[in-house]
N, C-alpha and C positions, 0 to 999 in steps of 0.2 A: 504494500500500500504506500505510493506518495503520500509527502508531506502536506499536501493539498488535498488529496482526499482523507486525509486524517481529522483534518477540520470539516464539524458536522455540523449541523445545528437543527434541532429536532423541530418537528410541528408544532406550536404551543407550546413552548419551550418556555420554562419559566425565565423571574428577573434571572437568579443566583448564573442559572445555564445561559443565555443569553450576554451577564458579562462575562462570566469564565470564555466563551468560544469568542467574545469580543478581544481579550486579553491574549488568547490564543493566536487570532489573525492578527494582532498588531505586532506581537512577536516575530511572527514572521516576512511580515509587511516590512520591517527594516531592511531584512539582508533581501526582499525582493519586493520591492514599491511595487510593482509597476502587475504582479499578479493577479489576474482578474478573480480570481475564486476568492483568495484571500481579501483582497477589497470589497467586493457585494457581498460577502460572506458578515463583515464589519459589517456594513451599511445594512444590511439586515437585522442582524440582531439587537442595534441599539434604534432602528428606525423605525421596526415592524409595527406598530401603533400608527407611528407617526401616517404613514402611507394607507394604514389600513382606513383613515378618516379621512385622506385626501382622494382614497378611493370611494369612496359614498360622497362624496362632492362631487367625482365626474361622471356619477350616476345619475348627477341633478341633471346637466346639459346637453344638451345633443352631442356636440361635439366631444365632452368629455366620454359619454357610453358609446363612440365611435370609438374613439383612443381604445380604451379597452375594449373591444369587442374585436377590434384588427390588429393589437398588440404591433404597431410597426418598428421597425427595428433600425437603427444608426448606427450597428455592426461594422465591424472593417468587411467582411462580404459583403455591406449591402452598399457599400459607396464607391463608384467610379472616378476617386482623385484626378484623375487624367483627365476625364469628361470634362469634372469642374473645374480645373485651371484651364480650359480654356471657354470657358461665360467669360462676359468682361468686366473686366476690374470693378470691383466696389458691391459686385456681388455676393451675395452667402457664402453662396458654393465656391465662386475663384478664390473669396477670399479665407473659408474655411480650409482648403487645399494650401493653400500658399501657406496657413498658420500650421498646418503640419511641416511641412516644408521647414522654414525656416525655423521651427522648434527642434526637428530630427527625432519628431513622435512619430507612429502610429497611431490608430485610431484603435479604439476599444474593442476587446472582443470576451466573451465570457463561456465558460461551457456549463453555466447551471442552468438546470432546465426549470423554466416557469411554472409551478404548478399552480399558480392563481394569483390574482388581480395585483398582492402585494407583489410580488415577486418582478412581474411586469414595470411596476412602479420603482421599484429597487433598482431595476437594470435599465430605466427610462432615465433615469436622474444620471447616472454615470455614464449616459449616454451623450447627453448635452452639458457635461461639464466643459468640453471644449470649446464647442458652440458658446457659451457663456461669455468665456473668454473674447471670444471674438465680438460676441454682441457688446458687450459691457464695455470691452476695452481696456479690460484688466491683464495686467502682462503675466507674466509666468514665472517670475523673480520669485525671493520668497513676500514682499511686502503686496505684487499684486493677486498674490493665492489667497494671500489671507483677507483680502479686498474682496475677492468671492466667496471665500465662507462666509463670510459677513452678513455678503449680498445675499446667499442659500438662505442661511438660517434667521435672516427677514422674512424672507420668500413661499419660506416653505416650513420652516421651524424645524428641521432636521436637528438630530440628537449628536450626530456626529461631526454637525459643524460646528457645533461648541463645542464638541469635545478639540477637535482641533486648533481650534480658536482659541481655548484658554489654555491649549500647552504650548501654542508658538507664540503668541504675547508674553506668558512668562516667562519664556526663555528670552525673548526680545528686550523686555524690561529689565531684566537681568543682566544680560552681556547682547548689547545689538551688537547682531550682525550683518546685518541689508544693507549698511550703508548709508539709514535714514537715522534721520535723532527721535527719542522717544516718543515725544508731542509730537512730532509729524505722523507718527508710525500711528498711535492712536488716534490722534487727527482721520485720517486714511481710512482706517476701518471702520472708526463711528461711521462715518460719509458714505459708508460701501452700505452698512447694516440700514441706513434710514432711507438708502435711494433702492436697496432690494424691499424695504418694507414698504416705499411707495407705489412701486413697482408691480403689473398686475403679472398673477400666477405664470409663471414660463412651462411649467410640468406638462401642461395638455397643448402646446401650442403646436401645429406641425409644420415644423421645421422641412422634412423631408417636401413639403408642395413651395416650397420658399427658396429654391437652390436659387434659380434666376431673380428674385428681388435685391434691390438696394440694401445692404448692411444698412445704411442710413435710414429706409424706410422702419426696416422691422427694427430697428433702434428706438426711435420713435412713436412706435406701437407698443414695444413690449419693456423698455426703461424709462424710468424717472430722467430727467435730467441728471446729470454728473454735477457735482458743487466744484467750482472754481475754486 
């Protein structure tokens, strides 16, 4: 058995299991960040609530009981990079391609299988964390990561962007390392958390019909203003 299928996380799991297998993927998440199982495995067990009430909200809306009902996917199979860098410039898609590109990512890909609505919702959120980036216009340093959790856990009230959030602050408050002075760095984030809380719901939006539109239009539609 892999170290990845080692981490389990049962049906109804209670709190005590839910953080032990949290505390299990973040062990592992050090010596390998970037593992999809170990990441949505996190984001599951401290979220599962969180999504399960965001899912009876997109049961209210048409669009939202479409979301779940066609579960679409932002998979590294489902995106033709090549395709999108060539829309032109200022687009979703060009410029979602190009933000790989010049990051030296990948796009996300997971092997746990959905077996209902939360799960869906787990693997929808880490799906457009990139996307994010790009709409928001928060960079990938550590000061503009922490600029989107900010923005998430306005957004959406995820469990694990505060958890995030108040271990790279205290370490930031502690000994900065970004480069930024502390008052700016808190500056920064407050700014990120009030314009994600102004901000309407990103979770249900589809992105995928959106390749061809202006990054500025859906800026527009789906963020606050950014504070000078």
């Amino acid at each position: 058995m892999s170290a990845s299928q080692a981490v389990f996380l049962p049906d109804n799991a209670s709190l005590f299991t839910r953080l032990r297998v949290a505390g299990q993927c973040l062990k592992r998440l050090k010596d390998d960040p970037t593992n999809p199982t170990y990441g949505q495995t996190f984001n599951l067990s401290l979220n599962g609530k969180v999504y399960a009430a965001l899912a009876q909200q997109f049961q209210r809306s048409e669009e939202g009981r479409r979301m779940l009902s066609n579960r679409p996917s932002l998979e590294a199979r489902e995106l033709d990079l090549p395709a999108f860098e060539r829309l032109p410039e200022g687009t979703l898609g060009h410029e979602f391609a190009r933000y790989y590109r010049d990051n030296k990512i990948s796009p996300f890909e997971t092997t746990l299988e959905l077996k209902n609505d939360v799960d869906f919702l787990a693997k929808r959120y880490r799906e457009t964390h990139d996307l994010l980036h790009v709409l928001t216009g928060y960079a990938t340093d550590v000061v503009g990561e922490m600029e989107l959790q900010a923005y998430v856990l306005a957004n959406l009230g995820l469990r694990t962007t505060l958890f995030v959030l108040l271990n790279s602050t205290l370490g930031q408050l502690k000994a900065p390392q970004s480069g930024v002075e502390r008052s700016e760095y808190l500056r920064r984030v407050w700014a990120a958390y009030r314009r994600g809380r102004a901000s309407p719901r990103f979770l249900d939006f589809w992105f995928e019909e959106h390749w061809e539109t202006p990054v500025a239009t859906l800026r527009a539609r789906l963020c606050a203003p950014a504070e000078a």
